[in-house]
C-alpha positions as CSV (number, residue, x, y, z in Angstrom):
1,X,65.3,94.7,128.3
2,X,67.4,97.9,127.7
3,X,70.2,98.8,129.6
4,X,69.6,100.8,132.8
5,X,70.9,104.4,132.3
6,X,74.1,105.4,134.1
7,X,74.5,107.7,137.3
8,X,76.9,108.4,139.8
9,X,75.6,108.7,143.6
10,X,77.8,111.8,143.8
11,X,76.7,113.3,140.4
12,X,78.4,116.6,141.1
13,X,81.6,114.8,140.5
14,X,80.6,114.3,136.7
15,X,80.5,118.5,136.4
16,X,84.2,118.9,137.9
17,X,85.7,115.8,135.6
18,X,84.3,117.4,132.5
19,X,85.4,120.6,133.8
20,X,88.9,119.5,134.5
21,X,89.1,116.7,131.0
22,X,88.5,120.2,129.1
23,X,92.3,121.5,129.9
24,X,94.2,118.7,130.7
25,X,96.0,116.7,128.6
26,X,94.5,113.6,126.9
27,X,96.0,110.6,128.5
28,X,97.1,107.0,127.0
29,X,94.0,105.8,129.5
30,X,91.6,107.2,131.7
31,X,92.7,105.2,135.6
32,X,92.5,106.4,138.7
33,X,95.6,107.6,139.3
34,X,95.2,110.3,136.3
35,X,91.8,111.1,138.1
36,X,93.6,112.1,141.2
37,X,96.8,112.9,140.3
38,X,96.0,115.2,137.1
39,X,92.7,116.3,137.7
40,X,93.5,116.4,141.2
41,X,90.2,114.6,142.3
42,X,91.3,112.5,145.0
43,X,88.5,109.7,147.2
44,X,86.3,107.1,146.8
45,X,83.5,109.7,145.3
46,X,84.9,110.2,142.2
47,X,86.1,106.8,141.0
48,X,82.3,105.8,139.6
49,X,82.6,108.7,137.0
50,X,84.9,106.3,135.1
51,X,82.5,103.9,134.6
52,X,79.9,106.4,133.8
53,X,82.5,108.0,131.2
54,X,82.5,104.4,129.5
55,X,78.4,104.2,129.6
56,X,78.2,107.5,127.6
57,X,81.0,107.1,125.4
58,X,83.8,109.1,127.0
59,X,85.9,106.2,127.2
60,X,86.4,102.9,125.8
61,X,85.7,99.9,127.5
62,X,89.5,99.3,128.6
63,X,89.9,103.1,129.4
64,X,91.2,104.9,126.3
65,X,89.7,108.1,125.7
66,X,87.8,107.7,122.1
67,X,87.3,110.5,119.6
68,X,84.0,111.9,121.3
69,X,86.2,112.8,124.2
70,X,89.1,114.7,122.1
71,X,86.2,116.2,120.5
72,X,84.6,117.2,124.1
73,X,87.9,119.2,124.7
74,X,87.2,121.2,121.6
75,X,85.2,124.3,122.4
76,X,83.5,124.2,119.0
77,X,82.5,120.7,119.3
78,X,82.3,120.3,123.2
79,X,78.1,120.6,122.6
80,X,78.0,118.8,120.0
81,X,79.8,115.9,121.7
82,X,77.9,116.1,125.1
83,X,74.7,115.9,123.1
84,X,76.2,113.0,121.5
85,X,77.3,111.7,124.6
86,X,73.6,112.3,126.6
87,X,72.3,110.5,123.8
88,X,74.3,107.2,123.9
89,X,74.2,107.0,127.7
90,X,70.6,107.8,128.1
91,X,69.1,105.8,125.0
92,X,66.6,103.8,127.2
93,X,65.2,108.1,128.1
94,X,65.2,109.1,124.8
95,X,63.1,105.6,122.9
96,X,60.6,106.9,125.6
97,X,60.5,111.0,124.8
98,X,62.9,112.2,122.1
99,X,62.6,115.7,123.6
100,X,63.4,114.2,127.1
101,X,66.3,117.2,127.4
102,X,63.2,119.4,127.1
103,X,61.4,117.5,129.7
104,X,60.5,119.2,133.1
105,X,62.2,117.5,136.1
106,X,58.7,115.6,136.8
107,X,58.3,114.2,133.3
108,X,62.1,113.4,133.1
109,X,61.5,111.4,136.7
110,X,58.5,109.7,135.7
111,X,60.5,108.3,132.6
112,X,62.9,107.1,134.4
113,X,60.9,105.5,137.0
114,X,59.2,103.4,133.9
115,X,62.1,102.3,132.3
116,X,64.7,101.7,135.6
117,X,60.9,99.7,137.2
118,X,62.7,101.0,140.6
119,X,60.6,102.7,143.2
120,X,60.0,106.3,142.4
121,X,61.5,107.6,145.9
122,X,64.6,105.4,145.5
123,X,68.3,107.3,146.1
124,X,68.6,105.5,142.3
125,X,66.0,107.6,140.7
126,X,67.7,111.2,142.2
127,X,71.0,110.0,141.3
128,X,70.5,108.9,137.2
129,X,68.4,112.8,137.3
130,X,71.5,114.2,138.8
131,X,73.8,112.6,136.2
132,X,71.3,113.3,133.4
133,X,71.1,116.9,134.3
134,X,75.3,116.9,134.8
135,X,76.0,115.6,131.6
136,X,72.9,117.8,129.6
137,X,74.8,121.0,130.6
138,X,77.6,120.9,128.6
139,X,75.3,119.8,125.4
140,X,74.0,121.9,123.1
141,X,70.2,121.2,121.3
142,X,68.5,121.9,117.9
143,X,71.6,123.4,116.4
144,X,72.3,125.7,118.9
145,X,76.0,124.9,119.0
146,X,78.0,128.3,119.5
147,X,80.7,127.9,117.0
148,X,81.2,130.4,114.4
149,X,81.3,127.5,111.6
150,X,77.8,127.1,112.9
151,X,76.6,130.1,113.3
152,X,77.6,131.1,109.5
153,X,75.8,128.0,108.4
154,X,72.5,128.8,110.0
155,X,70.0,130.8,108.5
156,X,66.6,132.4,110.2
157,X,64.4,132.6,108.3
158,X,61.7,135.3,108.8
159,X,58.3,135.9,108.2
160,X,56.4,139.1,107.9
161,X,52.7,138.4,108.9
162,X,49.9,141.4,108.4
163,X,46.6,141.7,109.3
164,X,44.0,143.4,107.8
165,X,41.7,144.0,110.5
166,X,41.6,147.1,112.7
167,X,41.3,147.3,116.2
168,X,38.7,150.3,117.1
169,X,39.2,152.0,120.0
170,X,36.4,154.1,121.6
171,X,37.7,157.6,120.5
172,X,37.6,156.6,117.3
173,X,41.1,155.4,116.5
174,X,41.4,152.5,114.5
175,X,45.0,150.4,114.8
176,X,46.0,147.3,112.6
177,X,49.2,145.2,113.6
178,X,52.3,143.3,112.0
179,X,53.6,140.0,113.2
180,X,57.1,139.3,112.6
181,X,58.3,135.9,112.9
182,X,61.8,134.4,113.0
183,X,61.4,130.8,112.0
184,X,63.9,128.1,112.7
185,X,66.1,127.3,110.2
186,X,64.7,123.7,109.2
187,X,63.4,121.4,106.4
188,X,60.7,119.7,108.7
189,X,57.5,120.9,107.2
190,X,55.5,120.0,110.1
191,X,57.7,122.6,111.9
192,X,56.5,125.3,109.9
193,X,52.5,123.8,109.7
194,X,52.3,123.6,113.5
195,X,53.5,127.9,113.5
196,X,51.0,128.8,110.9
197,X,48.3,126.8,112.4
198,X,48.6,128.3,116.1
199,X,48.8,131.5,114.1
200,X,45.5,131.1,112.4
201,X,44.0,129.8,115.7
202,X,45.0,132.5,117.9
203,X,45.8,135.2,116.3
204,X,44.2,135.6,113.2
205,X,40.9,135.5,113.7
């Protein structure tokens, strides 16, 4: 049976520690004294984020900060490294829907609810959404990582579509349109089928 994903009952605590992990200094291990005396995140509330800091990666298993969260603190690689991070800790979501990030809050809740077999109303179910959400803001999806490395390497590509027909109005003017498409910079065909084919359905008739 996979491994229940991760949340914290206080899942706004997740935002702040990523928040604060961003500036301060990387520490020989992640305890709960650096939680409340560096990132000043004192109480009970926040001590469950270690745990879910090990679940996605963050951390190792005795504490040490691994290379995803050095990488985390790096602007240019902080989305890149939550998506990463989303991934690992929410495996059991993503066998279900790879596209779960996309998922509305319904859809995200029903998957959960199938692969966690807890009752759909449980405090559980809000909590792992709460976390899930947390975490998926700092991550960046289908390349769209804001780093200027990136953003050199990518390429639109676009697409000039013309039709021939005219549209008559009743005073006699006759109009004809262009399409202009920016495609996604991408070497899945099926990408590119699935455009033209909506195209052809619904606008090129």
């Amino acid at each position: 049976m996979a491994e229940k994903p991760p949340y914290v009952t206080a899942y706004g605590n997740i935002t702040k520690v990523l928040q604060q992990i961003q500036s301060a200094a990387v520490p020989s291990r992640f305890t709960q004294d650096f939680l409340a005396t560096k990132l000043n995140l004192k109480g009970g509330s926040p001590k469950p984020v270690i745990p879910f800091l090990k679940r996605t990666g963050f951390l190792g298993s005795d504490g040490v900060p691994t290379d995803l969260y050095k990488r985390f603190r790096n602007a240019s690689e902080r989305g890149k490294a939550a998506n990463e991070a989303l991934r690992k800790g929410y495996s059991s979501l993503y066998e279900v829907n790879e596209y779960i990030h996309d998922a509305a809050d319904k859809e995200v809740k029903g998957v959960i609810v199938q692969v966690t077999g807890v009752d759909q109303n449980s405090n559980a179910v809000k909590a792992t959404m709460g976390s899930f959400r947390a975490l998926k803001e700092f991550a960046t999806f289908n390349g769209d990582e804001n780093s200027e490395a990136d953003v050199e390497e990518k390429t639109v590509v676009g697409v000039e579509v013309q039709s021939d027909e005219k549209v008559v109005l009743k005073n006699g003017l006759g109009l004809s349109y262009t399409l202009n498409l920016n495609l996604p910079a991408t070497s899945d065909i099926t990408v590119f089928n699935a455009i033209f084919k909506s195209l052809k359905e619904n606008l090129l008739k």
